[in-house]
N, C-alpha and C positions, 0 to 999 in steps of 0.2 A: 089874495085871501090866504092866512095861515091856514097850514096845513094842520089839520087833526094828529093829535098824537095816541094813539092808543096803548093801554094800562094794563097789565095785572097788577093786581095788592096780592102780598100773603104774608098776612100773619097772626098769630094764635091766640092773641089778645083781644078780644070784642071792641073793648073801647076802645083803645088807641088803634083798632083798624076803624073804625067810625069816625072817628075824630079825622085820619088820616084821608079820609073819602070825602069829608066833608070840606075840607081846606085844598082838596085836589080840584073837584067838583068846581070851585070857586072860578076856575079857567077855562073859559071855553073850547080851547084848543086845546085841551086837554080830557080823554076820554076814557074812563074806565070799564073796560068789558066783562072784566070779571073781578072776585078774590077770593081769596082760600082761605082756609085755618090749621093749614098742614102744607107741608112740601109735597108728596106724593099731589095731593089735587095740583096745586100751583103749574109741577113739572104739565100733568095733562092738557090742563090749560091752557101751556104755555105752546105745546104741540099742538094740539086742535086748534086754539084761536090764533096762534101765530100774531102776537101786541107787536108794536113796536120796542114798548119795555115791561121788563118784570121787576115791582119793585116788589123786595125779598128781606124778611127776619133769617136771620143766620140760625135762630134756636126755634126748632119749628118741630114739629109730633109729625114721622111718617118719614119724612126726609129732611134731612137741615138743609140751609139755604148755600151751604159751600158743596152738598149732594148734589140740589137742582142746577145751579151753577155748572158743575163739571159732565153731568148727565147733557146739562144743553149744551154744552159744548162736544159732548161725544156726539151726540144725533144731527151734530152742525144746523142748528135752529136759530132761526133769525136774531130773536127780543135781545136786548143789549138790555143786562144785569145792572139794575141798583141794588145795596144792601140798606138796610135801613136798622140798625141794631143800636145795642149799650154800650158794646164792646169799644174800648181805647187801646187794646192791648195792638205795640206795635205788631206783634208775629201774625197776629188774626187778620190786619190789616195787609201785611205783604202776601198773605196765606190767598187772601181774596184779591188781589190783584194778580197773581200767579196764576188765578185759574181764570182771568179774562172778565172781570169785574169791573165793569164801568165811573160804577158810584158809591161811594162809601160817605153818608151820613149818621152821625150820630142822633137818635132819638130827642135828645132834650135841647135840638135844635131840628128838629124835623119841621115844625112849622116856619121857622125862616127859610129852610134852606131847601126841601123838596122841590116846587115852584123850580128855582133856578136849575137844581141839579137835574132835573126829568130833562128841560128842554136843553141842556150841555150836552147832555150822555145821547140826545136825541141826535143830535149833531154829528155823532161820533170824536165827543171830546172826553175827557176824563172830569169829573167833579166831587172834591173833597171836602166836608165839612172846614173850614177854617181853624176849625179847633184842634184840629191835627195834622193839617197841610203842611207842618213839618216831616210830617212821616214821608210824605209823597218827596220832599228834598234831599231826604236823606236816602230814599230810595235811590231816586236820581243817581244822586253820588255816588251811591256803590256800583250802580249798575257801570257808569262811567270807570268807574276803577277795575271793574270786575271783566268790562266789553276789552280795555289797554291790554289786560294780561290776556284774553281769548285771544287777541289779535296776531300773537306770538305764537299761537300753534299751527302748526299742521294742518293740511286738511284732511289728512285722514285724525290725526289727535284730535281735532273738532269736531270730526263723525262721529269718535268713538266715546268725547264728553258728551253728547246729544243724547248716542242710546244709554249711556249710563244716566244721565237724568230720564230717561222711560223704565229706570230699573233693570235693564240688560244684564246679564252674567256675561262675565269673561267670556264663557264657552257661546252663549248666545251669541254675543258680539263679533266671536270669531267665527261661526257659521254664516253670519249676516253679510259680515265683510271679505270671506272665503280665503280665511289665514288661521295660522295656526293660534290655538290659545296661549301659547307660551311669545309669541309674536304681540297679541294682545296685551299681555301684562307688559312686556319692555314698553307698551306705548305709553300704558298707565305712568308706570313709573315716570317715566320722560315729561308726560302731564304732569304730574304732580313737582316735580321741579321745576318745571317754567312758571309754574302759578304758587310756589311754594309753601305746598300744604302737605303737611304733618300730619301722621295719624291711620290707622285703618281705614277709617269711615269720610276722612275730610274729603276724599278726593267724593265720593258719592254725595254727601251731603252739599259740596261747591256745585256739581252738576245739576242735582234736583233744585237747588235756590235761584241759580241763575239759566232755568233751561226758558226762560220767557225771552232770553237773550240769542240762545244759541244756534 
């Protein structure tokens, strides 16, 4: 016997969460326990009933859907994250993958494609609307180009790209790793020439992009 899958919906639109309940509802193995009209409920929800998954509007009143996303991943909570939005915008899409994002469908394909993408993401697969399953390749690729250059460092230079994608200061960094901060910057530096990035900020902004890698 298939196993039950268990649901939250949230999202702020009456009717297309109706709509969306109603075409979920269609599958027996498929079970909705609750849904929201705001993130703050959703997140509740998501802690008290512990679903299997939460499927999530990214523009939500109370908390956005990349808030509850990151909040369930701080409180280390079961549900494996769909998003269910408008958005095509590539940076929103690697934005929600970075924080542990399951499933990323677009809306004006929500009735093909939920069905499939619940029981993927149920699986512990990833599932992307087709309509921009380029994004997900291109991802790939960089991640691939991005993992050859990490592979070249150090492992303390790989410690110390890690806590800079957590935001770490120099001085942090060097408290953490019990060196000097002036120790810390030669490593920086040394980073940023093996991966040859330009710039004040490249070197922080290379860490926080690819810390899903590091």
């Amino acid at each position: 016997m298939e196993k039950t899958i268990k649901l939250i919906i949230a999202d702020d639109h009456p009717v297309f969460l109706k709509g969306l309940i109603e075409v979920i509802s269609e599958d027996n193995s498929l079970e909705i326990v609750s849904s929201a009209a705001n993130g703050e409920l959703a997140l509740n929800q998501i802690q008290k009933l512990k679903p299997d998954i939460a499927v999530l509007d990214i523009n939500m009143p109370g908390l956005t859907g990349f808030e509850v996303a990151k909040k369930s991943c701080e409180m280390k909570l079961s549900a494996r994250i769909i998003f269910l939005t408008m958005h095509k915008e590539e940076d929103i899409f690697n934005k929600a993958l970075d924080l542990g994002v399951m499933g990323y469908i677009l809306k004006e394909s929500a009735s093909e494609d939920i069905i499939e993408c619940i029981k993927t993401v149920s699986e512990n697969k990833h599932y992307i609307s087709p309509i921009i399953s380029d994004f997900l390749i291109k991802r790939m690729e960089s991640d691939s180009t991005s993992k050859n250059k990490i592979d070249n460092l150090t492992n303390t230079e790989r410690s110390i790209l890690k806590l800079l994608s957590e935001k770490k200061t120099s001085r942090e960094i060097a408290e953490i790793l019990f060196v000097s901060q002036r120790t810390v910057e030669n490593h920086r530096m040394n980073i940023c020439n093996k991966l040859e990035l330009h710039g004040g900020s490249a070197l922080l902004l290379f860490a926080v992009e690819n810390k899903h890698i590091l």
